[in-house]
C-alpha positions as CSV (number, residue, x, y, z in Angstrom):
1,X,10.1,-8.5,-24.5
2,X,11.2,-5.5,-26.4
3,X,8.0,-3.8,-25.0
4,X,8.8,-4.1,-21.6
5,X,12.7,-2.8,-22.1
6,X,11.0,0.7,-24.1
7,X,8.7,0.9,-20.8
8,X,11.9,0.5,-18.6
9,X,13.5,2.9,-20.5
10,X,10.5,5.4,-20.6
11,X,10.1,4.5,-16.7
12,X,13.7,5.3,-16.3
13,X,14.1,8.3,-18.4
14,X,11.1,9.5,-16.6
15,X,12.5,9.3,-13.2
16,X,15.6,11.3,-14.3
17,X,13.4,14.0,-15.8
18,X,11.8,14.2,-12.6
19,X,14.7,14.3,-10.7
20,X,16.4,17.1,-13.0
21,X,12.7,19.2,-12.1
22,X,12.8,18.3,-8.8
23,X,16.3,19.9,-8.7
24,X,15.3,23.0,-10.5
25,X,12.3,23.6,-8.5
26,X,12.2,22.0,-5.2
27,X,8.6,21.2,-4.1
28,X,6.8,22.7,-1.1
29,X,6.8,19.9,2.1
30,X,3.4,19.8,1.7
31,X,3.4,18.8,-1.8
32,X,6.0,16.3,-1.1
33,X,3.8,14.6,1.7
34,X,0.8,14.6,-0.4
35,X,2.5,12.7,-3.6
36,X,3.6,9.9,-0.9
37,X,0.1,9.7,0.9
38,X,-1.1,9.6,-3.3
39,X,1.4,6.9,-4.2
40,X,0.5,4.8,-1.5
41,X,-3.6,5.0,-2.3
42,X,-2.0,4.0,-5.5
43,X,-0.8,0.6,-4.6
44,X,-3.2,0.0,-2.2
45,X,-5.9,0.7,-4.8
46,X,-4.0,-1.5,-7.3
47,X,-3.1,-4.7,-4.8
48,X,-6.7,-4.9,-3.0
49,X,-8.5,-5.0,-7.0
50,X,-11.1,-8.5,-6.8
51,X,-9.6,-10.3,-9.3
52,X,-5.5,-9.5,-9.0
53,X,-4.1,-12.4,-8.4
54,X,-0.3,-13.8,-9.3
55,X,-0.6,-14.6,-12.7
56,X,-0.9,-10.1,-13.0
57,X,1.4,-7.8,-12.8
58,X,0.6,-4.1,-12.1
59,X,2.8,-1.1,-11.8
60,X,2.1,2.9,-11.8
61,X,4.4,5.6,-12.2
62,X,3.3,9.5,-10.8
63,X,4.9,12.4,-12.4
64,X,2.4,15.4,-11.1
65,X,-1.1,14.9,-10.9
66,X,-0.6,12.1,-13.8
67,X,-0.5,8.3,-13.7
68,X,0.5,5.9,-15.8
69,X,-0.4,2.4,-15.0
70,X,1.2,-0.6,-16.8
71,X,2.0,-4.1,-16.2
72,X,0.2,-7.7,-17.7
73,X,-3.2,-8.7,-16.9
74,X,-5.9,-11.7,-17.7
75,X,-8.9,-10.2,-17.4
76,X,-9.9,-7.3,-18.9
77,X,-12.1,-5.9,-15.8
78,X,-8.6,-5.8,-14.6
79,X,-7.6,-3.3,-16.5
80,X,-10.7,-1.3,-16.6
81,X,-10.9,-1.7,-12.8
82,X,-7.4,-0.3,-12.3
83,X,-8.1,2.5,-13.8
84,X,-11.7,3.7,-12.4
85,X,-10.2,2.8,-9.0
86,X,-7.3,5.6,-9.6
87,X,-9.3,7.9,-11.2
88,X,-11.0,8.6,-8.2
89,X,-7.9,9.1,-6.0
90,X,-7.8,12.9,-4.8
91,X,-4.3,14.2,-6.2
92,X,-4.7,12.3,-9.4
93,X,-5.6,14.2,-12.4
94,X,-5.5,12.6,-14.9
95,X,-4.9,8.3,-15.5
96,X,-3.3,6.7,-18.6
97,X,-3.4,2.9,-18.9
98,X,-1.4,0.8,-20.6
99,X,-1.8,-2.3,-18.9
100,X,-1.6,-5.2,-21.3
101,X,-4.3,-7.6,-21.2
102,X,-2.8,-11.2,-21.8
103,X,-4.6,-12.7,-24.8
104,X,-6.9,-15.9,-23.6
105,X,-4.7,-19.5,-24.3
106,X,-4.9,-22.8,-23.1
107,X,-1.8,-23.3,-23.5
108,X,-0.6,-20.2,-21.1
109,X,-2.9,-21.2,-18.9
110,X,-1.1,-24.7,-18.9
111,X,1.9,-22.9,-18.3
112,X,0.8,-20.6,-15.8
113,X,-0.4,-23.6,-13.4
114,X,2.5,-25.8,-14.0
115,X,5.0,-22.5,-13.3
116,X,2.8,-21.5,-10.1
117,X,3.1,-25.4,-8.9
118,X,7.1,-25.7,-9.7
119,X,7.8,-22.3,-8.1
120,X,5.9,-22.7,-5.1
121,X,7.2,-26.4,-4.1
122,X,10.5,-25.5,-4.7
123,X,12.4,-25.1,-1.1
124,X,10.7,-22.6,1.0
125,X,9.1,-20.5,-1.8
126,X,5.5,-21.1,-1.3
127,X,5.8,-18.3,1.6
128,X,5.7,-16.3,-1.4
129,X,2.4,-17.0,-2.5
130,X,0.5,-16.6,1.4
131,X,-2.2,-14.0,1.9
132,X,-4.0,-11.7,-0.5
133,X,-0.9,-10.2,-2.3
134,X,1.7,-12.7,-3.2
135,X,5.3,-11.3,-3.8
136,X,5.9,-13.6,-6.6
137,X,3.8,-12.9,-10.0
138,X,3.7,-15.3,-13.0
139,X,3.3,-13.5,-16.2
140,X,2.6,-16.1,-19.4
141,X,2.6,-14.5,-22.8
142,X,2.5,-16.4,-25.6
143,X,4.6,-19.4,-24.0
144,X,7.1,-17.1,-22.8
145,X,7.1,-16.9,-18.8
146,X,8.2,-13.9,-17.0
147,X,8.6,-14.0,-13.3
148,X,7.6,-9.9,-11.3
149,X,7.9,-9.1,-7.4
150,X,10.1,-9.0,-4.5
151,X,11.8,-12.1,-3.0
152,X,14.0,-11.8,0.3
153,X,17.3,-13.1,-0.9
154,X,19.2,-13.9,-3.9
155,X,19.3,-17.3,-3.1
156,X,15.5,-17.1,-3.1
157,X,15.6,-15.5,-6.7
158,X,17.9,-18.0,-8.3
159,X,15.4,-20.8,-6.5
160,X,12.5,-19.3,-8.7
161,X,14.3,-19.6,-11.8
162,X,16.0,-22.9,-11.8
163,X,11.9,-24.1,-10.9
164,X,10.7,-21.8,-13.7
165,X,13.3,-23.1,-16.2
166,X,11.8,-26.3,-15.3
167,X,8.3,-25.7,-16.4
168,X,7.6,-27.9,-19.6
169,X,6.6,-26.0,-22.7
170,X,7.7,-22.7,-21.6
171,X,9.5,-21.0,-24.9
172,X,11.7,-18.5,-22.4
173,X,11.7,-17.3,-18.6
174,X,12.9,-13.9,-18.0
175,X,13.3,-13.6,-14.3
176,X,12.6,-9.8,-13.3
177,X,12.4,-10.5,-9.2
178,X,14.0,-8.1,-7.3
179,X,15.5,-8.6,-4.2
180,X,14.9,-7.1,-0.6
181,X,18.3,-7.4,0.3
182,X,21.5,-8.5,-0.7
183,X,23.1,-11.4,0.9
């Protein structure tokens, strides 16, 4: 847990030392529109991988030509697979991955099934897990359940963690959903 609140803070810090360099030296509209058009390779690079699925968690920031990809994972061709499919991105110079690989556990994997089957049975939630991508991401580690993504509505969040608290032999659940809009 501490982990992920350094990498927020990093992530954070980050962003305002862009911002202060953005202010100091305002980029070209051409540059501007080629770190979007990057960005979004990015994620569609990241979301379309074989094997991501909801119990993964990617993210990436960009600051220049350099990305840094993070997030939880349960396979390590994951992780590897991330990062050769960035690497090849025009714009991106250079990659560095710290996406955590999830250690392999019965037990999580217990979890994991049990969370996914609460979560998406409780109200209308299972919308969340339709199509390719689902908006709602499971992360187990080590008993400890962590739910990632986007929901609609805070009434939608709160949903997803009463069902998560629910989950038997979970140690914790951190809910990290953000929300679309507020209600």
């Amino acid at each position: 847990m501490g982990m992920i609140k350094k990498r927020l803070t990093a992530l954070v810090m980050g962003f305002a030392l862009a911002g202060a360099v953005a202010v100091a030296a305002p980029p070209g509209p051409g540059r501007q529109n080629n770190d979007i058009a990057t960005m979004k390779q990015i994620r569609k690079k990241l979301v379309t991988l074989p094997f991501y699925g909801v119990f993964d968690n990617l993210a990436y920031s960009m600051e220049g030509g350099t990305v840094t990809l993070y997030g939880q994972v349960v396979r390590p061709s994951t992780r590897k697979d991330a990062e050769r499919r960035v690497e090849k991105i025009e714009g991106v110079e250079r990659v560095i991955n710290d996406i955590e690989v999830l250690p392999l556990s019965p037990f999580d994997d217990r979890i994991r099934v049990r969370a996914f089957r609460a979560i998406s049975r409780a109200g209308s939630l299972f919308r969340y897990f339709q199509g390719a991508n689902p908006s709602i991401h499971i992360v187990v580690n080590r008993g400890h359940l962590t739910l990632e993504g986007v929901v609609s509505n805070r009434a939608d969040s709160r949903l997803a963690n009463i069902a998560a608290r629910q989950v038997p032999d979970a140690f914790s659940v951190t809910n990290n959903l953000r929300v679309e809009r507020e209600d």
